[in-house]
N, CA, C, O and CB atoms as a CASP TS submission, in Angstrom:
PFRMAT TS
TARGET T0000
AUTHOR 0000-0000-0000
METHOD Language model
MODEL 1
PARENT N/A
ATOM      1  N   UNK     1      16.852-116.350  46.239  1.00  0.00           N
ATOM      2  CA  UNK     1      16.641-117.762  46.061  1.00  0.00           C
ATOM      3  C   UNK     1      17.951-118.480  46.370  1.00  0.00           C
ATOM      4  O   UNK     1      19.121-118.245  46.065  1.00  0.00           O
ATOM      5  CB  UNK     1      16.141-118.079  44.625  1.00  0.00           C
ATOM      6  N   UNK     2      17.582-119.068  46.808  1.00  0.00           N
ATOM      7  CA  UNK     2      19.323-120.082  47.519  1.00  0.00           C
ATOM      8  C   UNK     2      19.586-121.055  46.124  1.00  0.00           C
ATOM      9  O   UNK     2      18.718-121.394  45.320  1.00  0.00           O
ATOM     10  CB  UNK     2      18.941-121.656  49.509  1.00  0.00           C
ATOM     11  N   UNK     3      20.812-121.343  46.089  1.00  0.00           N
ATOM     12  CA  UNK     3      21.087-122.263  45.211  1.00  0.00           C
ATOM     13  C   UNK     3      22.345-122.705  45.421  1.00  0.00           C
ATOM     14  O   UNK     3      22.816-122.168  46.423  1.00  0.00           O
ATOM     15  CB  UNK     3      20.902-121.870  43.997  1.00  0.00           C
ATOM     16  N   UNK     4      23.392-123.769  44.681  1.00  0.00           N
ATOM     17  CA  UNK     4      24.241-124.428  45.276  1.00  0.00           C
ATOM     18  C   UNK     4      24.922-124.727  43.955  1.00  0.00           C
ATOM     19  O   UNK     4      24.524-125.491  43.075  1.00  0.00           O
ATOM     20  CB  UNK     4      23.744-125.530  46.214  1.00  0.00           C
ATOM     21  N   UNK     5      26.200-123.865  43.979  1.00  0.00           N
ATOM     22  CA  UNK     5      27.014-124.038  42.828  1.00  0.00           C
ATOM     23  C   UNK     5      28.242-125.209  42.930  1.00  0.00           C
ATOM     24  O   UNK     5      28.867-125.724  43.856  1.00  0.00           O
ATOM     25  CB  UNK     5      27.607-122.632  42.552  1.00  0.00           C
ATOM     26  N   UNK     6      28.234-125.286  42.011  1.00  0.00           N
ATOM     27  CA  UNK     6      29.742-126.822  41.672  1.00  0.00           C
ATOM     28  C   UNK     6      30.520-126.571  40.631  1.00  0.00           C
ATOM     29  O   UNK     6      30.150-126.243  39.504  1.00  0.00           O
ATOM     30  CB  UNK     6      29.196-128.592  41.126  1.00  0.00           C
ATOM     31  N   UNK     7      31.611-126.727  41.018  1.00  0.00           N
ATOM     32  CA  UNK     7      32.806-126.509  40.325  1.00  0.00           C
ATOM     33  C   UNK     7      33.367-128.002  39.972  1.00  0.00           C
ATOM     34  O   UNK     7      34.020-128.676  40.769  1.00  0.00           O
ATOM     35  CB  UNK     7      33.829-125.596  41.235  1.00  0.00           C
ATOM     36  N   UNK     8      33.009-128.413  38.647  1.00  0.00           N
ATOM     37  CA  UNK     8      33.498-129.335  38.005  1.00  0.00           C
ATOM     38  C   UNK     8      34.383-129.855  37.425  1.00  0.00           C
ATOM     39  O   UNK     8      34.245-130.942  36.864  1.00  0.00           O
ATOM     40  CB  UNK     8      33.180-129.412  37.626  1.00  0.00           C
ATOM     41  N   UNK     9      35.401-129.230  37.438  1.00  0.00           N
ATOM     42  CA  UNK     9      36.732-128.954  37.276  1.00  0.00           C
ATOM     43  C   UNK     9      37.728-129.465  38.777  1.00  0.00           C
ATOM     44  O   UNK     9      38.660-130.269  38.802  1.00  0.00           O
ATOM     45  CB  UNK     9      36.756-127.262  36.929  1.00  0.00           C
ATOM     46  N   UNK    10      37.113-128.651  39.957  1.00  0.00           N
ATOM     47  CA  UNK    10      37.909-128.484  41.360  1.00  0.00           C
ATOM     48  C   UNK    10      37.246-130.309  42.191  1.00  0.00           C
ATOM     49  O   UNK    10      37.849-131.047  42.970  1.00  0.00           O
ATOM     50  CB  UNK    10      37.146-126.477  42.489  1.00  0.00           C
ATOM     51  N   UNK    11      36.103-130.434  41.689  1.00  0.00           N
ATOM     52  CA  UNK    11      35.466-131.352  42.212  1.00  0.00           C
ATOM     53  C   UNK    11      35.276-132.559  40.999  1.00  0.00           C
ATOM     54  O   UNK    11      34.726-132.395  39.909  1.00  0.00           O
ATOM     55  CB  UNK    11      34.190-130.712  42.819  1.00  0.00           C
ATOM     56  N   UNK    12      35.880-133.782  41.509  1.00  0.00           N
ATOM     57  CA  UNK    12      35.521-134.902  40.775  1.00  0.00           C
ATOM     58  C   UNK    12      33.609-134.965  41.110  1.00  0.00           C
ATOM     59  O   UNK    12      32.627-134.645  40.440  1.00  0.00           O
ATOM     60  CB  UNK    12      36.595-136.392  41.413  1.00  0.00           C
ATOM     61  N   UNK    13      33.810-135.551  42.496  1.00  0.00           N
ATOM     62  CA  UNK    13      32.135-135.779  42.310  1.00  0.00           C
ATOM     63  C   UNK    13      31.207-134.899  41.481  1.00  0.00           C
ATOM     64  O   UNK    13      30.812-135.358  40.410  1.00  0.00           O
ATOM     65  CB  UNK    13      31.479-135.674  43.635  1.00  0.00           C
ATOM     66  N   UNK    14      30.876-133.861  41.805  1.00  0.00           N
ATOM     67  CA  UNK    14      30.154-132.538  41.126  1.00  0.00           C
ATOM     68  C   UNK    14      30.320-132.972  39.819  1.00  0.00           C
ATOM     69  O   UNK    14      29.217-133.002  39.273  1.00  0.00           O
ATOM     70  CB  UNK    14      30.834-130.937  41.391  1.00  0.00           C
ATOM     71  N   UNK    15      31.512-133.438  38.831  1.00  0.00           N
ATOM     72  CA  UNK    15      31.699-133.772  37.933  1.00  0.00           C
ATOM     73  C   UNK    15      30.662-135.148  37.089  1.00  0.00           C
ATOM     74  O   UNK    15      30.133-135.180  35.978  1.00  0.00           O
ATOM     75  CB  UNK    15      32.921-133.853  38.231  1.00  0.00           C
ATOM     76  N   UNK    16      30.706-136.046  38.096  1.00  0.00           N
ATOM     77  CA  UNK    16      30.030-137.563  38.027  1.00  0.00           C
ATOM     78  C   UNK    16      28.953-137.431  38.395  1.00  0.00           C
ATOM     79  O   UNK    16      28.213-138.246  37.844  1.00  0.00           O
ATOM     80  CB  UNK    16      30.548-138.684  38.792  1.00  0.00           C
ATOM     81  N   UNK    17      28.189-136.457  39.437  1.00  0.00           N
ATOM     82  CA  UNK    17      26.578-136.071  39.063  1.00  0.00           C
ATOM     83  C   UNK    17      26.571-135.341  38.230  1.00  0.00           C
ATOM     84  O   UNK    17      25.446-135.626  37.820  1.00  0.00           O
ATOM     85  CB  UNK    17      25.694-135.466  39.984  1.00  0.00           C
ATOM     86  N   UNK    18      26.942-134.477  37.489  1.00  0.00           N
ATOM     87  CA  UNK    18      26.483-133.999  36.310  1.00  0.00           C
ATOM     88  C   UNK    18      26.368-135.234  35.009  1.00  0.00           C
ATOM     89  O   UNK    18      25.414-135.532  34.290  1.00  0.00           O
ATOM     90  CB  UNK    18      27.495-132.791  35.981  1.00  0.00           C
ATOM     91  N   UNK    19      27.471-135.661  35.062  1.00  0.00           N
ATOM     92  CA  UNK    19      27.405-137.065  33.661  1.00  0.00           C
ATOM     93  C   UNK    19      26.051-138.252  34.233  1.00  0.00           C
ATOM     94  O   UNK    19      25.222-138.853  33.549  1.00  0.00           O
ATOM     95  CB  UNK    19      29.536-138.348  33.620  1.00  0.00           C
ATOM     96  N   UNK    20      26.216-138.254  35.379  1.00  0.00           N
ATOM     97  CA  UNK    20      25.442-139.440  35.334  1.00  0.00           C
ATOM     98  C   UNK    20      24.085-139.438  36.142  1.00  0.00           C
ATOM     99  O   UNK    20      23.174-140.265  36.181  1.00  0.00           O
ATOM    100  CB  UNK    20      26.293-140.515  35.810  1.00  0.00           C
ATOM    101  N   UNK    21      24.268-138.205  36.784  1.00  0.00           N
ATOM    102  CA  UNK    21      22.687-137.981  37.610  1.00  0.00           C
ATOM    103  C   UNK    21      21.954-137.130  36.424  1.00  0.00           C
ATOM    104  O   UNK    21      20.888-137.620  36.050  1.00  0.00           O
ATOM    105  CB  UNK    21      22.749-136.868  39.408  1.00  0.00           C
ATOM    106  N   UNK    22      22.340-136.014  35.826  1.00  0.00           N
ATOM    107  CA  UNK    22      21.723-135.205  34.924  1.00  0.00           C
ATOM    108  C   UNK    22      22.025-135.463  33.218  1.00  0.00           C
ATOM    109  O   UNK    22      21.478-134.737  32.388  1.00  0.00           O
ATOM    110  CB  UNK    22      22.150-133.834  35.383  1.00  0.00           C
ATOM    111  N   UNK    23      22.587-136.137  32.974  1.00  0.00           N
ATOM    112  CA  UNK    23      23.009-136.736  31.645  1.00  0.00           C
ATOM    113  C   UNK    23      23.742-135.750  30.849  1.00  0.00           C
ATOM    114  O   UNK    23      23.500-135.651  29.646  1.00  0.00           O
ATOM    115  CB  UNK    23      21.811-137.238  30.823  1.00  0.00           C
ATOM    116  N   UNK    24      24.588-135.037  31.401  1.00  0.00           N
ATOM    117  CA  UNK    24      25.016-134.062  31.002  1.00  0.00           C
ATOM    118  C   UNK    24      26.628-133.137  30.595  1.00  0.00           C
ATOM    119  O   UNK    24      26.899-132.408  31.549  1.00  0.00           O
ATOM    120  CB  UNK    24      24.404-133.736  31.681  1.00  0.00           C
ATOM    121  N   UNK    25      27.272-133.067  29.901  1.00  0.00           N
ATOM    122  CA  UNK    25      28.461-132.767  29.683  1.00  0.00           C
ATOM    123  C   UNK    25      28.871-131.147  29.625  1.00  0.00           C
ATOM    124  O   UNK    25      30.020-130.708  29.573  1.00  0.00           O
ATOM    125  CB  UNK    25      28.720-133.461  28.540  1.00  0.00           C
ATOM    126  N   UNK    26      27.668-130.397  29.647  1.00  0.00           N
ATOM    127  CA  UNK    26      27.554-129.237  29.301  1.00  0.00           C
ATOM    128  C   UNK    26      27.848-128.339  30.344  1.00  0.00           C
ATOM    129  O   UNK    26      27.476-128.417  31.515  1.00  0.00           O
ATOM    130  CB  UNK    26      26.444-129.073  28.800  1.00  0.00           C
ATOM    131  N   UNK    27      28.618-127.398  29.762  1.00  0.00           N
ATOM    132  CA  UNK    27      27.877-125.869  31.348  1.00  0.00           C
ATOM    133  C   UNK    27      27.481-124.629  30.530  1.00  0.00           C
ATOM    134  O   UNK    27      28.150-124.261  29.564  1.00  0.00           O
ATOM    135  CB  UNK    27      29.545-124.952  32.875  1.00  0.00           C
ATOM    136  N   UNK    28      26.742-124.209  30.808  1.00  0.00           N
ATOM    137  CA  UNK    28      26.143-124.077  32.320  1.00  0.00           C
ATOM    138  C   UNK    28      24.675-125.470  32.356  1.00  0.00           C
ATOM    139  O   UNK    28      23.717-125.471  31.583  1.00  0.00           O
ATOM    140  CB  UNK    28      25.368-121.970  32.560  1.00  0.00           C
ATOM    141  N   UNK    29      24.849-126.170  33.112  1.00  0.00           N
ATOM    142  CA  UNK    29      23.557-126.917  33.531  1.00  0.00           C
ATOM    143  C   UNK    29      22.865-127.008  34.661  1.00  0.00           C
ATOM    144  O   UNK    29      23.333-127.563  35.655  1.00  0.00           O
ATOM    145  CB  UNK    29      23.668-127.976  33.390  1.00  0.00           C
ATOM    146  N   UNK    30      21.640-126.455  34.626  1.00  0.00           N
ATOM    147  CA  UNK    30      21.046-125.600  35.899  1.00  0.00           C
ATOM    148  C   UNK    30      19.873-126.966  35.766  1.00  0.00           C
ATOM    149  O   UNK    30      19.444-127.615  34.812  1.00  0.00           O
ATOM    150  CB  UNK    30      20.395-123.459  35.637  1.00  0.00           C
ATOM    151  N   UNK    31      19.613-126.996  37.394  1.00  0.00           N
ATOM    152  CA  UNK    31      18.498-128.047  37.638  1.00  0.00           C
ATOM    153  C   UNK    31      17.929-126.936  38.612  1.00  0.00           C
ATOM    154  O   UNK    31      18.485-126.370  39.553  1.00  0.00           O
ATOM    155  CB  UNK    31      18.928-129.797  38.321  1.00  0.00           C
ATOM    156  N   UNK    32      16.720-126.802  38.126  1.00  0.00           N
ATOM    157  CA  UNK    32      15.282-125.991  38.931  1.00  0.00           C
ATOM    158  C   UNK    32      14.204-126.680  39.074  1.00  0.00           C
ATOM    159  O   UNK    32      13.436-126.842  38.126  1.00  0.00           O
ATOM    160  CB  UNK    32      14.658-124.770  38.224  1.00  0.00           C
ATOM    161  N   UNK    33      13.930-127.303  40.536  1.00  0.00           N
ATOM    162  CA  UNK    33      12.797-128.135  40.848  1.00  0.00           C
ATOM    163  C   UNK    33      13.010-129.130  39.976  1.00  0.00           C
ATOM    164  O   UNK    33      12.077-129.198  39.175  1.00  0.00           O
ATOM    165  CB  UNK    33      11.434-127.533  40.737  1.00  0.00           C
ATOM    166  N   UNK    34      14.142-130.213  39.730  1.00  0.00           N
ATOM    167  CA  UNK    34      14.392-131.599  38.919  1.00  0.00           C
ATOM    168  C   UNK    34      14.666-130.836  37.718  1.00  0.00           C
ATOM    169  O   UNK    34      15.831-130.967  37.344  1.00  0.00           O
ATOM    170  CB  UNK    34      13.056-132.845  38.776  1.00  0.00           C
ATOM    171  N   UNK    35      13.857-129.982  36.909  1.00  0.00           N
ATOM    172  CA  UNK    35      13.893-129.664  35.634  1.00  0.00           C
ATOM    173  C   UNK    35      15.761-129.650  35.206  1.00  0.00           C
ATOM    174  O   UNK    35      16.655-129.397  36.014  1.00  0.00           O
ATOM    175  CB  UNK    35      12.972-128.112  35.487  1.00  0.00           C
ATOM    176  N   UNK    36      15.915-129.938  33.984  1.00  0.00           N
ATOM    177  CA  UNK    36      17.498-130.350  33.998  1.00  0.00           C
ATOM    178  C   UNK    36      17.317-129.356  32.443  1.00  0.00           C
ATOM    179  O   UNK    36      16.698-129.656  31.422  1.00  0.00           O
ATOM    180  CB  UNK    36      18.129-132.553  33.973  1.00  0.00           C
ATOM    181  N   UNK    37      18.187-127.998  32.788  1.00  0.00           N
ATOM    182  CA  UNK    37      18.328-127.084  31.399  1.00  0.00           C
ATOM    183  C   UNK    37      19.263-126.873  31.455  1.00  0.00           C
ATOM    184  O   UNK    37      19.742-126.121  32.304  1.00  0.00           O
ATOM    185  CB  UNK    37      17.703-125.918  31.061  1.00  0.00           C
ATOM    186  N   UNK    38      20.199-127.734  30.145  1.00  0.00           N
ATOM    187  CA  UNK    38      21.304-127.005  29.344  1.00  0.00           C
ATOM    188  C   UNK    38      21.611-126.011  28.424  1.00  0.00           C
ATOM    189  O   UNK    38      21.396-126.198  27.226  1.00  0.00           O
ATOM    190  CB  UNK    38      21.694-127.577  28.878  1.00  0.00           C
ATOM    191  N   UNK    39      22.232-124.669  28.968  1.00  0.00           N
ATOM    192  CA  UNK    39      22.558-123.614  28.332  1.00  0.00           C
ATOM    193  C   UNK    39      21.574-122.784  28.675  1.00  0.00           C
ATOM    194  O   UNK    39      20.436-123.212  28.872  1.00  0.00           O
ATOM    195  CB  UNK    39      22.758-123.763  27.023  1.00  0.00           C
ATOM    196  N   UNK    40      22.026-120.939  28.836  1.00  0.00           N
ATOM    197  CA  UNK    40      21.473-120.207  29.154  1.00  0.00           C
ATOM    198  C   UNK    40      20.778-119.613  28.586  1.00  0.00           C
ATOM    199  O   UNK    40      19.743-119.243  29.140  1.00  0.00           O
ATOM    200  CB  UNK    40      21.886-119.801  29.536  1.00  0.00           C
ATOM    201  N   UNK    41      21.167-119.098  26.605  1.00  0.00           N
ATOM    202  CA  UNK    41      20.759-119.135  25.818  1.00  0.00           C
ATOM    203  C   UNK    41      19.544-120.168  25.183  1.00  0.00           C
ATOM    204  O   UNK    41      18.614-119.928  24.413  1.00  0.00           O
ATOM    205  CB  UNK    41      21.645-119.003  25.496  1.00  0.00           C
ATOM    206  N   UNK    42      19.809-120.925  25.592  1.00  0.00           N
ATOM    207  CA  UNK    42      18.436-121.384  24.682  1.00  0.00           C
ATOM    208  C   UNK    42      17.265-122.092  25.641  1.00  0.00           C
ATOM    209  O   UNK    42      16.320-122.804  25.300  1.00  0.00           O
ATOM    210  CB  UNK    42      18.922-122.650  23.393  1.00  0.00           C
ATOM    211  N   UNK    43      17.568-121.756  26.617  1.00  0.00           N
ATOM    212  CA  UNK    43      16.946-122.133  27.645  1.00  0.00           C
ATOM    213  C   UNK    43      16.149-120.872  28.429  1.00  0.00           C
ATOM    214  O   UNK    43      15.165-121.085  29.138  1.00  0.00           O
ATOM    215  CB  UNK    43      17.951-122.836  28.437  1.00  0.00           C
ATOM    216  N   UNK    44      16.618-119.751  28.242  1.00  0.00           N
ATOM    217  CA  UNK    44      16.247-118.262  28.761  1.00  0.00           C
ATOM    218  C   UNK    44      15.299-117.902  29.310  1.00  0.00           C
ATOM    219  O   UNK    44      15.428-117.185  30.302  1.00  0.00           O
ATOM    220  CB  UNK    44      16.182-117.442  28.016  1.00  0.00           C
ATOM    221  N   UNK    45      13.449-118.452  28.634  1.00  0.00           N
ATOM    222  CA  UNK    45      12.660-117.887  28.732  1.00  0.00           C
ATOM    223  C   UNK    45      11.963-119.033  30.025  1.00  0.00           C
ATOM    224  O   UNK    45      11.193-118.641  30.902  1.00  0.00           O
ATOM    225  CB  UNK    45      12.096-117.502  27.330  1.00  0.00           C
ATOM    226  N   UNK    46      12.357-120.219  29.907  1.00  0.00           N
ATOM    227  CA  UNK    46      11.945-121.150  30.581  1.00  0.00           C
ATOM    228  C   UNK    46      12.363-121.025  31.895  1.00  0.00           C
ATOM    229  O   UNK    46      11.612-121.117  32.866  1.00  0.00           O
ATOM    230  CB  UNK    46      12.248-122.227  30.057  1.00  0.00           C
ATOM    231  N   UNK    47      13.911-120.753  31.947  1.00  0.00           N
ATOM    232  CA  UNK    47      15.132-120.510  33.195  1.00  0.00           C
ATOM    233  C   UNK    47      14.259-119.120  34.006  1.00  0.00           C
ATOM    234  O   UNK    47      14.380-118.923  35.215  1.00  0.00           O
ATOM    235  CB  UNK    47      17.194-119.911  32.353  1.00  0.00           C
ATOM    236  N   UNK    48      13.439-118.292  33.152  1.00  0.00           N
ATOM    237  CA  UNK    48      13.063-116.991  34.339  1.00  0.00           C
ATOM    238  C   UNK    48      11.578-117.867  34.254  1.00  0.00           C
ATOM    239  O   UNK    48      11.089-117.789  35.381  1.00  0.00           O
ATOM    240  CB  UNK    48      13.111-114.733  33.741  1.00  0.00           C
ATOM    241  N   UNK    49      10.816-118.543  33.499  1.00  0.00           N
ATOM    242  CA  UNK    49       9.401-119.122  34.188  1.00  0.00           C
ATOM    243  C   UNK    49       9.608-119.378  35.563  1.00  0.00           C
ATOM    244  O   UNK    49       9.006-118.987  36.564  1.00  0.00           O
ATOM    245  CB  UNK    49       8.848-120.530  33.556  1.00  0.00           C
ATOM    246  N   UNK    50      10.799-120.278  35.365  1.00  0.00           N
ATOM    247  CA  UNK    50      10.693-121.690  36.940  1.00  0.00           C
ATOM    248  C   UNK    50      11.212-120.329  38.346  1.00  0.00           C
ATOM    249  O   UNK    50      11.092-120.326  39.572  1.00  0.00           O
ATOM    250  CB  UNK    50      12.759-123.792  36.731  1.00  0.00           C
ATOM    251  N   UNK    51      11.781-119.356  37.367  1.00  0.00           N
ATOM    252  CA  UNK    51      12.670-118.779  38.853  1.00  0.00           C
ATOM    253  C   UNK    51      11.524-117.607  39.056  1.00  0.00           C
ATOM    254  O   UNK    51      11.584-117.139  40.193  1.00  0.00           O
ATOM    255  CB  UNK    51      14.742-117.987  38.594  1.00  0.00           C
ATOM    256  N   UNK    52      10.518-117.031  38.249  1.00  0.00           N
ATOM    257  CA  UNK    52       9.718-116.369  38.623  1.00  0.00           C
ATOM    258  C   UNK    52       8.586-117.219  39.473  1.00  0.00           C
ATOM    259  O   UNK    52       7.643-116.463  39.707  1.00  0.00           O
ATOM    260  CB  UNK    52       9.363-115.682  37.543  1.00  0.00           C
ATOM    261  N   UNK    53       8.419-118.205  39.876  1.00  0.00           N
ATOM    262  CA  UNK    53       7.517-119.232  39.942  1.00  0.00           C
ATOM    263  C   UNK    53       7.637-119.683  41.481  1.00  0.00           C
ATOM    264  O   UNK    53       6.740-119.844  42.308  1.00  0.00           O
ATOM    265  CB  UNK    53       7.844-120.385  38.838  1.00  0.00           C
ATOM    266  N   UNK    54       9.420-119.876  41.636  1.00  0.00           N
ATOM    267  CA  UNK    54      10.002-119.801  42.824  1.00  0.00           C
ATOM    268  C   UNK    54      10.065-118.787  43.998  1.00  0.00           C
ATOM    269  O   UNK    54      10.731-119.044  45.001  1.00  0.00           O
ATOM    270  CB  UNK    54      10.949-119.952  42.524  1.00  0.00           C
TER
END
Protein backbone atom coordinates (compact mmCIF):
# COMPACT_ATOMS: atom_id res chain seq x y z
CA UNK A 1 0.00 0.00 0.00
CA UNK A 2 1.69 3.33 -0.86
CA UNK A 3 1.61 5.95 1.65
CA UNK A 4 3.39 9.28 2.27
CA UNK A 5 5.25 10.03 5.40
CA UNK A 6 6.06 13.67 7.02
CA UNK A 7 8.44 14.67 9.17
CA UNK A 8 7.16 17.40 11.35
CA UNK A 9 9.89 18.45 12.96
CA UNK A 10 12.24 18.74 9.40
CA UNK A 11 9.14 20.28 7.69
CA UNK A 12 7.24 23.42 8.79
CA UNK A 13 4.39 22.79 6.34
CA UNK A 14 3.77 18.95 7.20
CA UNK A 15 3.67 20.58 10.58
CA UNK A 16 0.62 23.25 9.73
CA UNK A 17 -1.40 20.45 7.93
CA UNK A 18 -1.35 18.42 10.71
CA UNK A 19 -2.63 21.44 13.25
CA UNK A 20 -4.88 22.79 10.92
CA UNK A 21 -5.97 20.38 8.11
CA UNK A 22 -6.33 17.34 10.65
CA UNK A 23 -6.81 19.11 14.02
CA UNK A 24 -4.11 17.57 15.40
CA UNK A 25 -0.96 17.86 17.70
CA UNK A 26 -0.31 14.27 18.10
CA UNK A 27 2.00 11.50 16.50
CA UNK A 28 1.57 9.17 15.24
CA UNK A 29 -1.54 10.64 13.15
CA UNK A 30 -2.46 8.47 10.31
CA UNK A 31 -5.23 9.63 7.75
CA UNK A 32 -6.73 6.43 5.81
CA UNK A 33 -9.25 7.36 3.12
CA UNK A 34 -9.93 11.07 5.13
CA UNK A 35 -10.43 8.96 8.30
CA UNK A 36 -8.10 11.08 10.79
CA UNK A 37 -6.69 8.39 13.77
CA UNK A 38 -4.68 9.53 16.55
CA UNK A 39 -2.41 6.99 18.14
CA UNK A 40 -1.63 3.50 17.33
CA UNK A 41 -2.70 2.06 20.42
CA UNK A 42 -5.98 3.00 20.70
CA UNK A 43 -6.76 3.16 17.40
CA UNK A 44 -5.36 -0.57 16.45
CA UNK A 45 -8.28 -2.48 15.54
CA UNK A 46 -9.80 0.22 13.31
CA UNK A 47 -6.06 1.17 11.71
CA UNK A 48 -5.99 -2.84 10.34
CA UNK A 49 -10.09 -2.54 9.32
CA UNK A 50 -9.34 0.46 6.82
CA UNK A 51 -5.85 -1.19 5.76
CA UNK A 52 -7.39 -4.66 5.38
CA UNK A 53 -10.15 -2.99 3.28
CA UNK A 54 -7.47 -1.25 1.14
Amino acid sequence: MPYVSKDIKADPAAMDELVNKWKSRATATLVIDGEVLIGFNRNRQRIEELLSEA
